[in-house]
FITOR-29038 format. One record per residue: x, y, z of N, C-alpha, C in turn; residue in three letters. Coordinates in pm, whole numbers, plus 32768, in hexadecimal, padded with zeros to 4 digits. Layout:
<sites>
XYZXYZXYZALA...
</sites>
This chain:
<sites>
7D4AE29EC3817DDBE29FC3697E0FE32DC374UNK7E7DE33CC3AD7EADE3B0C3B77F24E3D9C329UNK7F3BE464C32D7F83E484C2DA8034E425C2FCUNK805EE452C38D80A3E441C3C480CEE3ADC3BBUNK8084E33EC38F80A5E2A3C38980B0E279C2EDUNK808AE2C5C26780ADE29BC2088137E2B6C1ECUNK814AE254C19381C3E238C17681CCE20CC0B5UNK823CE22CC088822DE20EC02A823DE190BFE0UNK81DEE16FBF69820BE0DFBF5D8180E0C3BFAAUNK8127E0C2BFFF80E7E074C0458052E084C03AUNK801CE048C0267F6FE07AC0147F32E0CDC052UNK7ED8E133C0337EB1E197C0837E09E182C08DUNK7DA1E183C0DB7D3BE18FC1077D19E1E9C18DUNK7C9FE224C1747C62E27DC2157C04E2DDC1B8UNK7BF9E342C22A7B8AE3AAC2087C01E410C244UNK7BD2E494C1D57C45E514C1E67BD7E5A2C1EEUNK7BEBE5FFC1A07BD3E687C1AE7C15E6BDC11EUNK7BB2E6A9C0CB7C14E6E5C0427BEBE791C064UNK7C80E7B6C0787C75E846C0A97C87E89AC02AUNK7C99E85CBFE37CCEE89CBF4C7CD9E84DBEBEUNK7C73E87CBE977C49E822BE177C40E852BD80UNK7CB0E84ABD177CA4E85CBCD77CACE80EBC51UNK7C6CE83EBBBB7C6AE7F7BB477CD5E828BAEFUNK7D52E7D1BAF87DB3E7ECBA967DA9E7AFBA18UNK7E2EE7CFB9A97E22E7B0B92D7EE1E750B944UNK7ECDE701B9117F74E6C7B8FB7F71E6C8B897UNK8021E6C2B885805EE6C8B7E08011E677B7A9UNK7FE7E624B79B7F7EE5E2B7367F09E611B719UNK7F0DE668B73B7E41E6CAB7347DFCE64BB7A0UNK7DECE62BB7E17D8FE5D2B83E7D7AE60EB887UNK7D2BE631B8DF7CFFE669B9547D14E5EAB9C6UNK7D32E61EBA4B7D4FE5EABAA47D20E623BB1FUNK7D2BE5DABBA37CF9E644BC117D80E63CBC5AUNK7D5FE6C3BCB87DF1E6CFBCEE7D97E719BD80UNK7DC3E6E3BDD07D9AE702BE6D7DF3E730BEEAUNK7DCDE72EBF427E29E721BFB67DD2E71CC000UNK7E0DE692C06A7DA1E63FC0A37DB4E664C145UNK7D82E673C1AF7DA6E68CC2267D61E63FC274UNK7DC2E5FCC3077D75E5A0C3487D47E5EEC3DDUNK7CFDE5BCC42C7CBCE5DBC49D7D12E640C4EFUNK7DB3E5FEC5077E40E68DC5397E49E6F6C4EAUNK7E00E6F8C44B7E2DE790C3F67EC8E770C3ACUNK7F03E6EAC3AF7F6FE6CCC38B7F08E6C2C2EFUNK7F9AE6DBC25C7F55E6E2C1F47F9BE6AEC171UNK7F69E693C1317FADE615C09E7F68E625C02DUNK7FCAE638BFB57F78E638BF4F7F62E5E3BF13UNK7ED7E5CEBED37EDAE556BE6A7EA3E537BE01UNK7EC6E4FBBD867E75E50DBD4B7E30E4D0BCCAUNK7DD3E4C1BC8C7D98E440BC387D86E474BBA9UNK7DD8E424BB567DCEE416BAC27D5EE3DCBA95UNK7D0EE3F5BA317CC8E390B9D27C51E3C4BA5FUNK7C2CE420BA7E7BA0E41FBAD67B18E44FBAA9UNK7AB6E3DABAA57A49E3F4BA507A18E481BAA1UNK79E3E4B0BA287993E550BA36792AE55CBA87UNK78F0E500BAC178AFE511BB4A78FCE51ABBCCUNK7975E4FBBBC479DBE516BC167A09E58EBC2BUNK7A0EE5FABBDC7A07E671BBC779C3E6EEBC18UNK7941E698BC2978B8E6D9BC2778B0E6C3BCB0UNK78C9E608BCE07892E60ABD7878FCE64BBDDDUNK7970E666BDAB79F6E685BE0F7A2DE6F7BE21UNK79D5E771BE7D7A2EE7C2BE7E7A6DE7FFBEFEUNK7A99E866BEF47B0BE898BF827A92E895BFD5UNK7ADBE84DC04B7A7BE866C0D37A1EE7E0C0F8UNK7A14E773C09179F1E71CC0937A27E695C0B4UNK79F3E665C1177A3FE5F0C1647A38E572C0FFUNK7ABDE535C0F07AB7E4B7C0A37AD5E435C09CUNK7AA8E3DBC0887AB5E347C0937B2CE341C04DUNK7BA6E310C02F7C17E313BFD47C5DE262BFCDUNK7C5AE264BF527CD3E1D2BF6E7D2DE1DABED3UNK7DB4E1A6BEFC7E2BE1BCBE9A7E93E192BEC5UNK7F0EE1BFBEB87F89E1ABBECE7FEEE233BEEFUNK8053E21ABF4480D5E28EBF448123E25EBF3EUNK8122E2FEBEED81B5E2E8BE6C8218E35BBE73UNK82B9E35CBE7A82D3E3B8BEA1830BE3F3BE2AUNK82F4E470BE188358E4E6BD9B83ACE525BDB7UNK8417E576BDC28487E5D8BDD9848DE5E1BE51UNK8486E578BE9C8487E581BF1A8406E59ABF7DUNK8398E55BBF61832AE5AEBF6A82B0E523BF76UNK826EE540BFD381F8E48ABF9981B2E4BFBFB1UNK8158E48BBF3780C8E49EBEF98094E452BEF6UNK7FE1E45ABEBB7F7FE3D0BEB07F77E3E7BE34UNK7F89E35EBE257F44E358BD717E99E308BD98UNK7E38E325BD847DE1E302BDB87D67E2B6BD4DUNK7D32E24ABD757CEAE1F9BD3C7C46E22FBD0BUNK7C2DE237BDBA7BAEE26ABDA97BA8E2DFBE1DUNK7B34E36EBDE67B34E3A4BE417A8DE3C4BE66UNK7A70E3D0BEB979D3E3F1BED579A7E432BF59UNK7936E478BF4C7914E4CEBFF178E4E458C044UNK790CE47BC0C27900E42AC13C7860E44BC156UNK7815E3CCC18777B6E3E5C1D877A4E44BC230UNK7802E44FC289780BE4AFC2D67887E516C2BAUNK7834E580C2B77889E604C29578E4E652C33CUNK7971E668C31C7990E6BEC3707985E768C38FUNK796DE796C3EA7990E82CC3D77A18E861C3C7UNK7A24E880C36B7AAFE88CC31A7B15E8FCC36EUNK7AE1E95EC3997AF5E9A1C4147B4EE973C4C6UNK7AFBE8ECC4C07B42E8B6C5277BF1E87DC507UNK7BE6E878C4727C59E83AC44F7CF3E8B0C42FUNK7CC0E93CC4477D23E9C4C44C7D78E9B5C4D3UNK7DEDE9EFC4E87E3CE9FDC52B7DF9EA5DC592UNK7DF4EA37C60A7DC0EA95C65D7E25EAF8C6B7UNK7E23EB75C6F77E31EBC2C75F7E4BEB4CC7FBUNK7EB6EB60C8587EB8EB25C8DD7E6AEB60C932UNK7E58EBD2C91A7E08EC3BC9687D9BEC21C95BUNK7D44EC1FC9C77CA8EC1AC99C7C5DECB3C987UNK7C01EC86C96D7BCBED1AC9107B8CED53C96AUNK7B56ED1BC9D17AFAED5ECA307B9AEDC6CA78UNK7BF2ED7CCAD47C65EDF1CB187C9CEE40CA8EUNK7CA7EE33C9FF7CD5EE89C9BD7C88EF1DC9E4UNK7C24EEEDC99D7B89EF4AC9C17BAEEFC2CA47UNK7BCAEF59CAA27B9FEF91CB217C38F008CB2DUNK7CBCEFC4CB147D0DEFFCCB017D2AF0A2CA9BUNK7CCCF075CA0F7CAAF114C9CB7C58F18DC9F7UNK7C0EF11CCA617B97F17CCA7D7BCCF1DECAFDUNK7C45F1BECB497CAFF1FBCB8C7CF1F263CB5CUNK7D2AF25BCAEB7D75F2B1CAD17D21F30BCA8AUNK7CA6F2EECA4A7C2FF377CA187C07F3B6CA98UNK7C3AF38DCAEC7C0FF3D0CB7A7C71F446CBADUNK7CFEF421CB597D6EF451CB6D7D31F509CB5CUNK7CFFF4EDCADA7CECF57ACA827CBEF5DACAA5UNK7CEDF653CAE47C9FF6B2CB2F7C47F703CAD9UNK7C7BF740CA617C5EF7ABCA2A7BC1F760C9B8UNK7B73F776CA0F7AE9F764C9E67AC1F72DC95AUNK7AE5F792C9117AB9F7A5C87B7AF9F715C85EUNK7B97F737C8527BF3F67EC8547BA5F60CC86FUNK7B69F637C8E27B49F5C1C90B7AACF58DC8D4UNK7A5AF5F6C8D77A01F5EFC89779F5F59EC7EEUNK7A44F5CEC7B97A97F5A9C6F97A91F526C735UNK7AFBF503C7717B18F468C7B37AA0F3E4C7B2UNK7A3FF446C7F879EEF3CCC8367981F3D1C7F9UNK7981F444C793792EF421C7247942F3B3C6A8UNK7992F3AEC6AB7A16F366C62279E0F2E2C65EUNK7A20F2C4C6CF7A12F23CC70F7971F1FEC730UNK791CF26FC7217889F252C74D782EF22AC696UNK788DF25BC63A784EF250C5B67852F195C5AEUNK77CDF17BC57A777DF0DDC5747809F062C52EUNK7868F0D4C4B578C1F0BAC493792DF07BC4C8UNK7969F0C8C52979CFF0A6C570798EF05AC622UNK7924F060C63C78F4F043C6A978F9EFC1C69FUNK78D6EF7BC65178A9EEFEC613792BEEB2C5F5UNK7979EEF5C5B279F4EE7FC5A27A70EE9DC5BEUNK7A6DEF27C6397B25EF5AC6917B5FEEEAC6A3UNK7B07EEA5C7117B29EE61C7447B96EDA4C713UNK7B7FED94C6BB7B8BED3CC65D7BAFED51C602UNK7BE8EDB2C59E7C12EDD2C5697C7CED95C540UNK7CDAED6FC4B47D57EDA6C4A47DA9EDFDC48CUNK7E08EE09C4747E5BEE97C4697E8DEEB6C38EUNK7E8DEE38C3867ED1EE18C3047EB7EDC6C2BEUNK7EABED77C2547EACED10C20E7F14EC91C230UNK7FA5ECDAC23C802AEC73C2308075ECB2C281UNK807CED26C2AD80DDED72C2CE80E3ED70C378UNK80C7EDEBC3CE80EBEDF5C4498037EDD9C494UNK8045ED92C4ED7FBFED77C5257F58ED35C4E4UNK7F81ECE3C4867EFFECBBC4377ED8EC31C457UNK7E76EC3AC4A67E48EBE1C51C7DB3EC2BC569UNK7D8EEBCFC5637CE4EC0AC5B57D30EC58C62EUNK7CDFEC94C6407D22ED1FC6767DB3ED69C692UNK7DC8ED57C6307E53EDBEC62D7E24EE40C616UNK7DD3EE46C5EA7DCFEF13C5DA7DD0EF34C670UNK7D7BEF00C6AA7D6EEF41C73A7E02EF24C79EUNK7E34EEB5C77C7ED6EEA7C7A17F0CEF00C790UNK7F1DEF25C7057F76EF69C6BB7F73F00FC719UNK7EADF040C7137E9CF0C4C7597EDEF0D7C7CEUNK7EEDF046C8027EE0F060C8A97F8AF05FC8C0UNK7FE1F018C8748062F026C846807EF0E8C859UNK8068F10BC7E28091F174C7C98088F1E9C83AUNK8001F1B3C8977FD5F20BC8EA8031F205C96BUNK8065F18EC97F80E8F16FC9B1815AF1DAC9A0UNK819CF1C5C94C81EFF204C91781FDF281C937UNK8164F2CFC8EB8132F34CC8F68165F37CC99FUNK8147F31FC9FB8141F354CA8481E5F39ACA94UNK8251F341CA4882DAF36ECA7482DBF3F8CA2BUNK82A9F3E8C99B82DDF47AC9A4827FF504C9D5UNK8228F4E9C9FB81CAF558CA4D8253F563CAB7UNK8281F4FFCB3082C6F51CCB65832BF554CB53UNK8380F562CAE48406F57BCAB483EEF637CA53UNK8392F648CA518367F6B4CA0482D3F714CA2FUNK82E1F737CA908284F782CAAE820DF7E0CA75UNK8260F81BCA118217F86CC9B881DBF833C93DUNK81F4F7AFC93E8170F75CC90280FBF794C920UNK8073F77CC8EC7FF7F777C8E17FFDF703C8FCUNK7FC0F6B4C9657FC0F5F4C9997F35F616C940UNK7EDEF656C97E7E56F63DC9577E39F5F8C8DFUNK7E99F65CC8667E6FF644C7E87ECAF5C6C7BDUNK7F25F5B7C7E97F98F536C81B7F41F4A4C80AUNK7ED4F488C8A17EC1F448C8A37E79F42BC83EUNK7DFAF491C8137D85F47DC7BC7DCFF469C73CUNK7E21F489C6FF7E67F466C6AC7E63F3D7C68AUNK7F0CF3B1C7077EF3F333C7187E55F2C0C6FBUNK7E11F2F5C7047DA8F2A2C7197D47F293C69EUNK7D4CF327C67F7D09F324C5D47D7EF319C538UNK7DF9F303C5747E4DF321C4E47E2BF27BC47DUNK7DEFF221C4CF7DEFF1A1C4847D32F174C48CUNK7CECF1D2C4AD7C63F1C6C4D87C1EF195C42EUNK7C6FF1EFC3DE7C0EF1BAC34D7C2FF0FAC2FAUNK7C69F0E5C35A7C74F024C3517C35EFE6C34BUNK7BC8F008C3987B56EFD6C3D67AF8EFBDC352UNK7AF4EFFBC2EA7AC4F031C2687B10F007C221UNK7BA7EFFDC20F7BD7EFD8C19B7BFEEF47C199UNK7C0CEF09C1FB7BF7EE6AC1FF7B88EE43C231UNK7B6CEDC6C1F87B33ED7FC1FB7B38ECE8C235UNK7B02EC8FC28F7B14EC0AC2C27ABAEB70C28AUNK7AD7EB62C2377AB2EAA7C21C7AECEA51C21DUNK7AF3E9FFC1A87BA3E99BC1A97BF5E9E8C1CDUNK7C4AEA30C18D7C9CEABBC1C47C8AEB1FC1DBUNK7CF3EB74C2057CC6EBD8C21A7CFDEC3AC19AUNK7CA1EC76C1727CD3ECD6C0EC7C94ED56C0FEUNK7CA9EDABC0687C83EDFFC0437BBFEDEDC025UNK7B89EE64C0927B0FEEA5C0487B2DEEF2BFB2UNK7A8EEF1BBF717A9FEF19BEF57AC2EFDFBF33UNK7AA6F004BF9E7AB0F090BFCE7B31F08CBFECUNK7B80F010C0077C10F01CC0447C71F02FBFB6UNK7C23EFC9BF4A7C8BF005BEEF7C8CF07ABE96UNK7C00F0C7BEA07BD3F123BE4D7C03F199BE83UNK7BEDF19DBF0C7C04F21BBF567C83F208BFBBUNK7C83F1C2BFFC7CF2F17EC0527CCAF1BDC102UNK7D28F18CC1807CFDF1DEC1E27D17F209C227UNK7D6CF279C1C77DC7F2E4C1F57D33F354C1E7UNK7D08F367C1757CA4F3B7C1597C37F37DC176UNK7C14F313C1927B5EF2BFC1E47BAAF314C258UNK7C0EF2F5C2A77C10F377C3477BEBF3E1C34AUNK7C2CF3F9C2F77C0DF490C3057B71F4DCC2C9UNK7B29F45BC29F7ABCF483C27B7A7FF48BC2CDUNK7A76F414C3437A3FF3F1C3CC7A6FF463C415UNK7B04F48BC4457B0DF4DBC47D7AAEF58BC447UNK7ACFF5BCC3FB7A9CF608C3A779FEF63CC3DEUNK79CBF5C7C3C67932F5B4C3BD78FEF5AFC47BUNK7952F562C4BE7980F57CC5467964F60EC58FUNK79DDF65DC55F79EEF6D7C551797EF752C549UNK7930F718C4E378DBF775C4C97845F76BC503UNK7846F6DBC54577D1F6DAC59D77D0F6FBC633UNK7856F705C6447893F73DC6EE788EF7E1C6D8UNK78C6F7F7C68D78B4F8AFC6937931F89AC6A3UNK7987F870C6737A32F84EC6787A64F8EAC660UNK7AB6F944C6A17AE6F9C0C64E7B2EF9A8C5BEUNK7B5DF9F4C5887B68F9F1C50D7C0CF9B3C526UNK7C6DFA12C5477CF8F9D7C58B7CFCF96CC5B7UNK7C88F92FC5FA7CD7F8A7C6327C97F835C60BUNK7C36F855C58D7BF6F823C5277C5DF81BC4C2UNK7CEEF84FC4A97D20F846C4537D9FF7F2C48BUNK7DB1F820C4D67E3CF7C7C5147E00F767C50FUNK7DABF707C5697D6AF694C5777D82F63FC4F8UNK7D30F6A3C4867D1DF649C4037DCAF656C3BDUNK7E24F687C3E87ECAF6A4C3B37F08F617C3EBUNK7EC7F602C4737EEEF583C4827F06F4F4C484UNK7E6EF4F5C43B7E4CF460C3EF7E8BF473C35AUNK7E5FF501C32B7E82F4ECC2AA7F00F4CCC285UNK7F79F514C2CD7FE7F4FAC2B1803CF4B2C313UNK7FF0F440C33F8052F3E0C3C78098F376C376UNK808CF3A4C31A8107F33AC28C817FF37AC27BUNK819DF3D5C2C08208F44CC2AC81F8F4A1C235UNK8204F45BC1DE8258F4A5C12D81FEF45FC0D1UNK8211F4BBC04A8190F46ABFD681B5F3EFBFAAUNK8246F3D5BFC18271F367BF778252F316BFD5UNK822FF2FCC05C81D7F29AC0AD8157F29BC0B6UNK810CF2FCC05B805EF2E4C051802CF374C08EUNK808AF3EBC0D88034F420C10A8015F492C0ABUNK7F8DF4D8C0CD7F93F524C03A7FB0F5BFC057UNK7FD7F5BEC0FC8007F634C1238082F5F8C1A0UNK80C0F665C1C18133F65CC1EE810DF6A5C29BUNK813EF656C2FF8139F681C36E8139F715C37AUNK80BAF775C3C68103F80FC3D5811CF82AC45AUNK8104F7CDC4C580D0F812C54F816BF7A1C599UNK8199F7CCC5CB81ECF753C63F81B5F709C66CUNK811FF723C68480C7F699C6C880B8F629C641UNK80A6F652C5B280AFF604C5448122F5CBC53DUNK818CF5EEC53881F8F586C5238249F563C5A1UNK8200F560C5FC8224F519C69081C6F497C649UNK8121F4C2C6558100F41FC639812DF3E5C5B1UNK817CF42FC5608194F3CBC4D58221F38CC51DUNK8266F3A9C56382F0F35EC57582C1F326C5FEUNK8250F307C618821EF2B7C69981FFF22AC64EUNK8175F272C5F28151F20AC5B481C4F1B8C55AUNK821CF1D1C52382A6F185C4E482F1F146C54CUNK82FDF135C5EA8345F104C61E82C4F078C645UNK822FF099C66C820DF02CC65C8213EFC7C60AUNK8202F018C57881C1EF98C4FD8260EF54C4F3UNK82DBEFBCC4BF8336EF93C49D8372EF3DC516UNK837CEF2DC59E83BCEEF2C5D5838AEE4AC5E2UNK82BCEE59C5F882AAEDEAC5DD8285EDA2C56BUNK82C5EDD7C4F582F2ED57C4618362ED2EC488UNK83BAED92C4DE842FED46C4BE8432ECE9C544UNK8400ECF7C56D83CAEC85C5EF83A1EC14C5ADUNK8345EC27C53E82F1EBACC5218367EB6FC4AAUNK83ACEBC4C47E83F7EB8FC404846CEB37C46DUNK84A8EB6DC4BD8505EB35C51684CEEA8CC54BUNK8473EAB5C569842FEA2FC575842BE9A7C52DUNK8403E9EFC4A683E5E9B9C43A845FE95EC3CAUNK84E0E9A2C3EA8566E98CC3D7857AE921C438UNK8551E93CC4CF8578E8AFC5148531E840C519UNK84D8E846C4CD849AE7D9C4AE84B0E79DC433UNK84EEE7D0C3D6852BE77FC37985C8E75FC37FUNK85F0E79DC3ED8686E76CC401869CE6D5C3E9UNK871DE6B7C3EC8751E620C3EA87AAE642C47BUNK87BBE6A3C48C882DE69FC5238872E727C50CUNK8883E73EC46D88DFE7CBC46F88D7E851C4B5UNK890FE853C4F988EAE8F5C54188D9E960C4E8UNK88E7E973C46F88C7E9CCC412883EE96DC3C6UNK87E6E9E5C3BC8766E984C361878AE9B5C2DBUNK8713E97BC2978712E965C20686FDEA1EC1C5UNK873BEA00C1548733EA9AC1178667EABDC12DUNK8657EB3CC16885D9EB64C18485B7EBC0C0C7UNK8566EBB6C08F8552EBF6BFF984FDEC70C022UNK84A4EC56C07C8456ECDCC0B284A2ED48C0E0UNK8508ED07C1338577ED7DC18785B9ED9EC172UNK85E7ED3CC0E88696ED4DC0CC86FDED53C0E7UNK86D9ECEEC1388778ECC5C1D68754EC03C200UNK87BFEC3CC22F87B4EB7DC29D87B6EB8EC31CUNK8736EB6BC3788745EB8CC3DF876FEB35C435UNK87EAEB5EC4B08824EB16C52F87D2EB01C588UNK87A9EA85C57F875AEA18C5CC87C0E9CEC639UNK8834E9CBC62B8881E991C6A78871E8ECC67FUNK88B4E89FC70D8875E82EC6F7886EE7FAC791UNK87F0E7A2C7A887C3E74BC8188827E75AC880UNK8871E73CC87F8919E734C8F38923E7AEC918UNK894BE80EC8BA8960E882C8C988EFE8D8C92DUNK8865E8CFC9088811E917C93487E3E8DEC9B6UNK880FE881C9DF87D9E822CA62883DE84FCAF3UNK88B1E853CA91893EE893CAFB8926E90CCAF5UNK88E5E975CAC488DEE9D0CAB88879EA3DCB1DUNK88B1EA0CCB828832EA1ECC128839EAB9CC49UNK88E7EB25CC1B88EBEBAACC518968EB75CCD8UNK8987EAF3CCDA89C0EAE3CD688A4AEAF5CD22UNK8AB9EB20CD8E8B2AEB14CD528B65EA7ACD1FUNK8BF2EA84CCCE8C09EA02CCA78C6CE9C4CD38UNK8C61E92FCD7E8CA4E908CDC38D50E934CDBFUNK8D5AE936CE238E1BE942CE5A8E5CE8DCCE08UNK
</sites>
């Protein structure tokens, strides 16, 4: 059964993906389970069972595929399972297959980064570079990667989207500004989001490592880079810019960074990297508004953004070809 065919009011049976499993308490002191169930598309529902004996507890947790049967029921606008029985499936899914993936395949991403590290003339740069990318760390999971938890790119490989994005970008203003450093530009680009790789993690979801929340990976980069650095014979100067640029590609402290751009090549890639992430949330939020439309060309108040975003409507956007309007 898919997520997509229940309805409320109507009996529910299938096998899901409890991607998220937890033991709550309700106003009555009872313990209860509370889940969110995902089917084979990654579409997702919560649900959840009162009165569940304490081996229920024990056999059900995140990441574990489940036999389910109950009912949906809808709340504040919202349908849920109230669920009868829950138990692990014979056969287990890889919970992994069930994440939002990248369109891009990983092999032309690859092939595409490995272009622009080609870009990099100035040795040492490049050297830092392809050390970073050669560590067992990042070798192992660039490619596949996400970028985020919830936010911009968070999808099996969005980090490497996201790099190859920025490196985009990067190209206009090398053109528009000469007296850039591209070199350190690109390598920038390429290591300012490299400590991800380390601070998330991939199972049912994608979350926080226990290194992502302890340390975070603004500073896992620059450790990699750093450590990079000092096995190339990096000079000391461009051992410091390098590491100015991961550290502070958040702009300002009040966005996480714990230093502040010093070089023009640093806050070229911090307002590079902000036109990727920020343009595609609001891509995905735009989206996300037209899919809960009823028809209104204005969507629903956004709480993340703090606006309503103009979605248009069907008619509008169909006539909307660039041709002039008829005589």
């Amino acid at each position: 059964m898919k997520v997509s065919e229940i309805q409320a009011g109507r009996p529910v049976g299938g096998t899901f993906l409890a991607s998220q499993v937890e033991k709550r308490t309700a106003r009555s002191g009872n313990d209860y389970l509370w889940t969110v169930l995902k089917d084979p598309s990654g579409d997702s529902i919560v649900a959840l069972m009162f009165d569940a004996p304490p081996s229920t507890f024990d056999a059900v947790e995140s990441g574990t595929t489940v036999d389910v049967q109950g009912e949906a029921d809808e709340f504040r606008g919202s349908i849920n399972l109230k669920l009868r029985s829950i138990r692990p499936a014979p056969e287990q899914w890889d919970a992994t297959d069930l994440l939002p993936r990248s369109e891009r395949s990983e092999d032309d991403m690859l092939a595409s980064l490995d272009q622009y590290v080609r870009r990099i003339e100035n040795l040492h740069v490049r050297a830092v570079t392809q050390r970073v990318l050669s560590d067992p760390a990042v070798k192992e999971r660039l490619g596949n990667w996400p970028a985020a938890m919830r936010r911009h790119h968070a999808h099996i490989g969005g980090l490497l989207e996201h790099i190859l994005e920025v490196l985009t970008i990067a190209e206009t203003v090398g053109s528009l500004y000469p007296d850039v450093d591209m070199d350190l530009v690109y390598a920038g680009c390429i290591l300012h989001d490299i400590g991800k790789v380390i601070e998330l993690g991939m199972a049912a979801n994608i979350d926080y490592t226990p290194a992502g929340v302890m340390v975070g990976h603004v500073t896992l980069g620059d450790e990699l880079v750093a450590r990079a650095c000092a096995e190339t014979g990096c000079p000391a100067d461009t051992t410091l810019k390098l590491r100015n640029i991961v550290l502070s590609h958040h702009g300002t402290r009040e966005w996480g960074a714990p230093v502040l751009p010093s070089t023009a090549e640093a806050v070229a890639v911090h307002h590079i990297d902000q036109v990727s992430s920020q343009v595609r949330q609001a891509l995905d939020a735009v989206a996300k508004s037209r899919a809960r439309s009823s028809g209104d060309p204005v969507g629903q108040w956004d709480r993340s953004w703090g606006r309503n975003w103009f979605i248009g409507t069907q008619s509008s956007e169909a006539s909307d070809d660039g041709a002039p309007p008829n005589p």
